[in-house]
Residue frames as a rotation matrix with the C-alpha (Angstrom) as fourth column:
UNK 1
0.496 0.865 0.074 46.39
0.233 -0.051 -0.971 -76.43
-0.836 0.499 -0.226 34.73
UNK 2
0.023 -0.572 0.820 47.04
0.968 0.218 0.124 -75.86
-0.250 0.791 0.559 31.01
UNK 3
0.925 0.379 0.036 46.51
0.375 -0.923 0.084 -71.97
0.065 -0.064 -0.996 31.16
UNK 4
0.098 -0.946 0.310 49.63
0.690 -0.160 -0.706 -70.02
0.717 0.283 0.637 30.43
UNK 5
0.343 0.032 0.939 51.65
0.846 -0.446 -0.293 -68.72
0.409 0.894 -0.180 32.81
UNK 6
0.803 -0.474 0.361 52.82
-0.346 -0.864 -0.365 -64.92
0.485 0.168 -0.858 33.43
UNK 7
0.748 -0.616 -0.247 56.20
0.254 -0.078 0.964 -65.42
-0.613 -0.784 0.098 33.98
UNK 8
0.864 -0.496 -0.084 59.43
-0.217 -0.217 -0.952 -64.11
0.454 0.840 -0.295 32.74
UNK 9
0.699 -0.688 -0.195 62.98
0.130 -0.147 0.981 -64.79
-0.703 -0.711 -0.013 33.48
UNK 10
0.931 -0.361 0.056 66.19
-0.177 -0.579 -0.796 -62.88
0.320 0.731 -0.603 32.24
UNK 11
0.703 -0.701 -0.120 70.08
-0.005 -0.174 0.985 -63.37
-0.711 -0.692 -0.126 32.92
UNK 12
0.811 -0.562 0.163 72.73
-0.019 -0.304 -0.952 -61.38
0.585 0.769 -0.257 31.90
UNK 13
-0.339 -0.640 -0.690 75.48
-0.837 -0.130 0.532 -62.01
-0.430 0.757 -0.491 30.62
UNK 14
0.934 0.329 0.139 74.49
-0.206 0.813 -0.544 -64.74
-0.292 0.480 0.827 28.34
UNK 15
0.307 -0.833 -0.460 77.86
-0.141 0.438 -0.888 -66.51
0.941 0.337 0.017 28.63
UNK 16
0.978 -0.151 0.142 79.15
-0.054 0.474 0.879 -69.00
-0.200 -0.867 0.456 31.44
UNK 17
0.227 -0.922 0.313 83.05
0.704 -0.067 -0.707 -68.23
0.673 0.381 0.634 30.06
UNK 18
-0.548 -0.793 0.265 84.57
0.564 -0.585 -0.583 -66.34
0.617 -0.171 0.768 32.72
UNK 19
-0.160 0.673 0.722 81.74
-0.366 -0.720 0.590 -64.63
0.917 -0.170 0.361 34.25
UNK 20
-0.914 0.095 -0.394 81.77
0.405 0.223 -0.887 -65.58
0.004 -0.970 -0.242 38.66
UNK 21
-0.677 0.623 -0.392 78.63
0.352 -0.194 -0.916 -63.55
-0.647 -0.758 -0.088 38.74
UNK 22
-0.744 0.479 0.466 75.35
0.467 -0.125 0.875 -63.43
0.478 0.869 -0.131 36.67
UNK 23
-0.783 0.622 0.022 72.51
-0.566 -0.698 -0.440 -60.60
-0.258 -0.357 0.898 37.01
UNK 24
-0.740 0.672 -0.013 69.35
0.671 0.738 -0.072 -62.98
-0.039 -0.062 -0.997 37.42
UNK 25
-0.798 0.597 0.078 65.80
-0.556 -0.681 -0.476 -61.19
-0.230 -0.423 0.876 37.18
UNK 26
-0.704 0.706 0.070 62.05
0.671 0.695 -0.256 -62.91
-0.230 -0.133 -0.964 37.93
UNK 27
-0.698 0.713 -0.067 58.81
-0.698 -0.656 0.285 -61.67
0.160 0.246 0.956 36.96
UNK 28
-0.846 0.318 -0.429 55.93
0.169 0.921 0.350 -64.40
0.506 0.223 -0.833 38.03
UNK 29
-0.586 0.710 0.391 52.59
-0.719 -0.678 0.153 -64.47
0.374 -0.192 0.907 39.01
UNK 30
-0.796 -0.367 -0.481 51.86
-0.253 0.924 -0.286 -67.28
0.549 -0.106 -0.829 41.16
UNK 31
-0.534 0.630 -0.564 48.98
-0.163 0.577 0.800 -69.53
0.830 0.519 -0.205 41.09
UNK 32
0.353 0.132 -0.926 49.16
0.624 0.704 0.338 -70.67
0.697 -0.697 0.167 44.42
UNK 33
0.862 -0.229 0.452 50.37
-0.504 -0.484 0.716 -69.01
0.054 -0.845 -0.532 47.99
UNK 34
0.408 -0.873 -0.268 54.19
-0.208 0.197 -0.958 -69.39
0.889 0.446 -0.101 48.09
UNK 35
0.771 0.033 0.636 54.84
-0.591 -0.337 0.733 -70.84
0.239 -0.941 -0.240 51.78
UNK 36
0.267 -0.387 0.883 56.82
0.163 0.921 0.355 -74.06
-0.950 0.049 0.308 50.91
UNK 37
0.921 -0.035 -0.389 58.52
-0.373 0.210 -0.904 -74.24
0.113 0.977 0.180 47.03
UNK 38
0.519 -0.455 0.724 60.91
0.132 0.879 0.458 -76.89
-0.845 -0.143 0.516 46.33
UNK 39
0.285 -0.137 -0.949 63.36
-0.920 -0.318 -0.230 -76.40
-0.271 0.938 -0.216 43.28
UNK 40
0.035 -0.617 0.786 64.38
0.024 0.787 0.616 -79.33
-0.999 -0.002 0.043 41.17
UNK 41
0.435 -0.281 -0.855 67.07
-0.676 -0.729 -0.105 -78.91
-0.594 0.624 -0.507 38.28
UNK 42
0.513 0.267 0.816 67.21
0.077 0.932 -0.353 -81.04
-0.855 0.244 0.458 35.95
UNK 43
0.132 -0.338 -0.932 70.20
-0.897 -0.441 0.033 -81.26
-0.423 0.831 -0.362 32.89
UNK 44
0.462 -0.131 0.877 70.36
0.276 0.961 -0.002 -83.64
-0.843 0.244 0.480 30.24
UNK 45
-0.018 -0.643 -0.766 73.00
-0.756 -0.493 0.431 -83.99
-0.654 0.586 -0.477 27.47
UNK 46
-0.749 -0.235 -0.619 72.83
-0.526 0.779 0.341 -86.53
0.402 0.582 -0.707 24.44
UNK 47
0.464 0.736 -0.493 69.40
-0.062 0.582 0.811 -88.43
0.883 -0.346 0.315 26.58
UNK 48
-0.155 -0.546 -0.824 71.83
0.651 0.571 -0.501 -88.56
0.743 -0.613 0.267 29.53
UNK 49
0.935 -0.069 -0.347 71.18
0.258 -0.538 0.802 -86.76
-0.243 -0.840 -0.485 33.24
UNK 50
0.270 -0.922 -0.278 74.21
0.657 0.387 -0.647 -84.45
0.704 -0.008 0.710 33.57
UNK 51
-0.926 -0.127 0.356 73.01
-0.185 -0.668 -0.721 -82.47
0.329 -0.734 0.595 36.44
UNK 52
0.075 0.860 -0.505 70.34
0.523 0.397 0.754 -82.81
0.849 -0.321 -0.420 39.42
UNK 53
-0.845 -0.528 0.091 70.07
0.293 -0.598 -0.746 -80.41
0.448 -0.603 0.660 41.54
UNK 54
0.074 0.985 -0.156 67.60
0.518 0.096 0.850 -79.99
0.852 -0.144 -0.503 44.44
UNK 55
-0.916 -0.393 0.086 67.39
0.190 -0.612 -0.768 -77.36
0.354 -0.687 0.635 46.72
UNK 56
0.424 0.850 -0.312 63.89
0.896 -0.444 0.008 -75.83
-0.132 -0.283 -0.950 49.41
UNK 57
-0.373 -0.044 0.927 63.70
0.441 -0.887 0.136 -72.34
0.816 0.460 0.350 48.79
UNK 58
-0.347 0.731 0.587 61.08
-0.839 -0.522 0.154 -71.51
0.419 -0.439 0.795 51.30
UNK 59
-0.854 0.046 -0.518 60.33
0.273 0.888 -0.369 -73.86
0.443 -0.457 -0.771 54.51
UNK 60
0.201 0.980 0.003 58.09
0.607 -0.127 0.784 -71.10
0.768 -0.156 -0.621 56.07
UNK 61
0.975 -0.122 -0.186 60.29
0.116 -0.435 0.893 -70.26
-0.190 -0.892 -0.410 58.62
UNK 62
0.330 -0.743 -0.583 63.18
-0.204 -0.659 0.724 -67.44
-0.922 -0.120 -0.369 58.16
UNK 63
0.084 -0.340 0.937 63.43
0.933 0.357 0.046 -67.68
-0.350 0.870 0.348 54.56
UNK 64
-0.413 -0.808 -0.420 66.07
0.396 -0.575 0.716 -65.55
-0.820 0.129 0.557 52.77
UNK 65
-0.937 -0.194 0.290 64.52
0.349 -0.485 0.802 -65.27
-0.015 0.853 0.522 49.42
UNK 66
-0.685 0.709 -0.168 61.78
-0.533 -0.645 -0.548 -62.63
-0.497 -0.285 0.819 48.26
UNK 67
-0.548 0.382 -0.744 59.73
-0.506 0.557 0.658 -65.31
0.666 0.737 -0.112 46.61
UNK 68
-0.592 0.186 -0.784 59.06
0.483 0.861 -0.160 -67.02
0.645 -0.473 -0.600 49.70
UNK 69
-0.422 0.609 -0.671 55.40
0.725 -0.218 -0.653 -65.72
-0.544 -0.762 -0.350 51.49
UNK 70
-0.872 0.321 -0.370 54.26
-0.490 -0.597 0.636 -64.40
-0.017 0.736 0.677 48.03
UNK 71
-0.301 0.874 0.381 50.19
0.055 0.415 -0.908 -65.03
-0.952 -0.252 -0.173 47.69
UNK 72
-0.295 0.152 0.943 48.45
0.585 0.809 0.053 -65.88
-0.755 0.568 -0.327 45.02
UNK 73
0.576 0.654 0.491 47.89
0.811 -0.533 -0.240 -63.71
0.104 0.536 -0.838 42.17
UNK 74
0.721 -0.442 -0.534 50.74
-0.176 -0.862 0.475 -61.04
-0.670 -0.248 -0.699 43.32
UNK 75
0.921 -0.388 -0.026 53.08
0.068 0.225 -0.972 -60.10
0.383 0.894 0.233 41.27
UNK 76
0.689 -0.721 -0.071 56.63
0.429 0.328 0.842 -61.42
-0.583 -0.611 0.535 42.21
UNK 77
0.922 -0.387 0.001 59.40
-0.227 -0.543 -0.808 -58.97
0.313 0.745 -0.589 40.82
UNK 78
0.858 -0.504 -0.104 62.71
0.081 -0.068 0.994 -59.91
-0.508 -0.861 -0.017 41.89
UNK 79
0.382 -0.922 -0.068 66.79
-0.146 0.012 -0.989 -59.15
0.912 0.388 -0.130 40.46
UNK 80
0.882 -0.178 0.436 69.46
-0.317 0.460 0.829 -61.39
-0.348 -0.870 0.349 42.34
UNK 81
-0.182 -0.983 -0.013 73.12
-0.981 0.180 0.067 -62.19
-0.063 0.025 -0.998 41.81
UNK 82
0.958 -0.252 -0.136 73.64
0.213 0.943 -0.254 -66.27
0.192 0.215 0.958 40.47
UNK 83
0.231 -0.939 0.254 77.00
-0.447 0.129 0.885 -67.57
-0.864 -0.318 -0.390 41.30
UNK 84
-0.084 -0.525 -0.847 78.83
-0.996 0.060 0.062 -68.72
0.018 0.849 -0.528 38.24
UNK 85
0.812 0.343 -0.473 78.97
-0.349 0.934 0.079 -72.41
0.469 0.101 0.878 37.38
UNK 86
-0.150 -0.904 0.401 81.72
-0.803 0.348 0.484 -74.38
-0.577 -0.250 -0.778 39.05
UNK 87
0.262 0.590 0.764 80.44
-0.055 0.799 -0.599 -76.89
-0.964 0.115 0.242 36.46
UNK 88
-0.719 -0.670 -0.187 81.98
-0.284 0.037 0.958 -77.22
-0.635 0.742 -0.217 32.86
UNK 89
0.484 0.826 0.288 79.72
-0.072 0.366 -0.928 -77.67
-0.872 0.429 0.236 30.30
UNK 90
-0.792 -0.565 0.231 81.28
0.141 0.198 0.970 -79.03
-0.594 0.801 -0.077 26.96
UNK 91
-0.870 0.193 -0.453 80.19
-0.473 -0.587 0.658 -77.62
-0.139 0.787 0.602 23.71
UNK 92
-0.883 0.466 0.064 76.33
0.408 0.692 0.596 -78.46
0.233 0.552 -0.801 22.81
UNK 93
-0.238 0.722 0.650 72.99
-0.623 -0.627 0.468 -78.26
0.745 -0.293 0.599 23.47
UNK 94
-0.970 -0.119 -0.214 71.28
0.081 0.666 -0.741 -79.10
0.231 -0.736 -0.636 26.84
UNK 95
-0.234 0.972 0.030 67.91
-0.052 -0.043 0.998 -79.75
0.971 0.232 0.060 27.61
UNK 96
-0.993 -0.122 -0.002 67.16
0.001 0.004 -1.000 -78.10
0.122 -0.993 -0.004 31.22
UNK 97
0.174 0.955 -0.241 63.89
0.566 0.103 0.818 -78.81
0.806 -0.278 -0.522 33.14
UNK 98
-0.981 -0.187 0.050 63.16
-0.002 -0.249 -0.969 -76.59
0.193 -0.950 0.244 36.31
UNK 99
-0.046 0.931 -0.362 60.43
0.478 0.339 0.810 -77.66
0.877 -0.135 -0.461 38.26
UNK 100
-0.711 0.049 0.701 58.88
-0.449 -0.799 -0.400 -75.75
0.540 -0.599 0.591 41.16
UNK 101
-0.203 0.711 -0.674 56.69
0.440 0.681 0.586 -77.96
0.875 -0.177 -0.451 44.22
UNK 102
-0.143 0.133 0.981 54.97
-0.831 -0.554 -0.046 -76.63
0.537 -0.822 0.190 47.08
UNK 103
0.907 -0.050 0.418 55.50
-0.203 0.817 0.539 -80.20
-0.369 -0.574 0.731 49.14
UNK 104
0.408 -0.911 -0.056 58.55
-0.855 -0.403 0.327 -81.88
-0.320 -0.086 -0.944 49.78
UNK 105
0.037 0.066 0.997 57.68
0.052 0.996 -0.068 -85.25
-0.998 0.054 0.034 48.44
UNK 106
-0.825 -0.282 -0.489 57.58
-0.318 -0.485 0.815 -83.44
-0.467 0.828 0.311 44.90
UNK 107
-0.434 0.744 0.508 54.18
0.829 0.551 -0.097 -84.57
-0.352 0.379 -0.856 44.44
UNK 108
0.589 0.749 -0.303 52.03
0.688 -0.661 -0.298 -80.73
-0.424 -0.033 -0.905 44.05
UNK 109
-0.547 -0.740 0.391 54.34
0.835 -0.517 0.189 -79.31
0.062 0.430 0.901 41.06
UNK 110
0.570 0.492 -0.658 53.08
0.276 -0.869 -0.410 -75.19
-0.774 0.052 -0.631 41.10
UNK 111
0.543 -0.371 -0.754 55.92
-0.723 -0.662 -0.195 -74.15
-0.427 0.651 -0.628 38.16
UNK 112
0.337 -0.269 0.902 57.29
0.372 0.918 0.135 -75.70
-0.865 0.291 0.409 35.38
UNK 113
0.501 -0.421 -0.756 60.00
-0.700 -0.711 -0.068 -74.51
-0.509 0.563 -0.651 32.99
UNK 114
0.641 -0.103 0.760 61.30
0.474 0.833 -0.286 -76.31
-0.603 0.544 0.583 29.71
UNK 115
0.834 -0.212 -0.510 64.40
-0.512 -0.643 -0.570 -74.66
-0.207 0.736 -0.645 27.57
UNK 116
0.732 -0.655 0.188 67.72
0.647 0.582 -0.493 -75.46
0.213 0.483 0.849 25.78
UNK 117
0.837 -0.344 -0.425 70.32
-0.099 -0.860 0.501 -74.17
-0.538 -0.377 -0.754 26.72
UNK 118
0.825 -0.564 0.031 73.16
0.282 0.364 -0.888 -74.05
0.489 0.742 0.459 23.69
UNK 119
0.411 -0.882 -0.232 77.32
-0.181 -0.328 0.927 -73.74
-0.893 -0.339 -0.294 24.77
UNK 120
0.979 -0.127 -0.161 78.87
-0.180 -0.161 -0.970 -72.34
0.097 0.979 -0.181 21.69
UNK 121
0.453 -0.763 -0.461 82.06
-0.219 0.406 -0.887 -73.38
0.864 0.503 0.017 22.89
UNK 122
0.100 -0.246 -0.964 84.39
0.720 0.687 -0.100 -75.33
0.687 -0.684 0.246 24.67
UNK 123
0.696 -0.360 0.621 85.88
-0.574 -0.798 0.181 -73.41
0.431 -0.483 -0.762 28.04
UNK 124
0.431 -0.688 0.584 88.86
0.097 0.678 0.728 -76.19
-0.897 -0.258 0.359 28.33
């Protein structure tokens, strides 16, 4: 639906120079019962793909993260540890999509995120 909403996400350091480990935190209030959620990451540089990245989160059974067997309408708090890129990004801006599906055909999107993400400089 077109209803904003509640979600927040934060991660410090805001710099991919040097940094093996970033402090991630979630904040999200979710539409739907979280039993299944599907990520797919999506980078483009200049109109070009320069990253796809698909990953399940939550199959239903023995899932690791605290996102997974949240119900609708709770509020999901969570801080987690990101591994650094192993990925180089040259200087610019990028235009990242993350999409969030509760099927594995990506057909039944539940979250959608749209930002830019700027690298002020080279790291080569």
């Amino acid at each position: 639906d077109s209803t904003d909403h509640a979600f927040m996400f934060n991660l410090t350091p805001c710099s991919m120079t040097k940094k093996p480990v970033w402090k991630a935190a979630l904040t999200w209030i979710p539409r739907s019962d979280i039993h299944f959620l599907k990520i797919v990451f999506n980078v483009w540089y200049d109109g070009a793909k320069a990253l796809l990245w698909k990953e399940i989160l939550c199959s239903g059974a023995d899932d690791e993260y605290s996102v997974c067997g949240t119900l609708k309408g709770e509020t999901l708090a969570s801080a987690f540890d990101i591994k650094g890129s192993r990925i180089v990004f040259p200087k610019g801006n990028y235009s990242v999509v993350v999409r969030g599906f509760s099927d594995d055909s990506e057909n039944n999107m539940i979250i959608c995120l749209n930002f830019t993400m700027i690298v002020k400089q080279d790291t080569f």
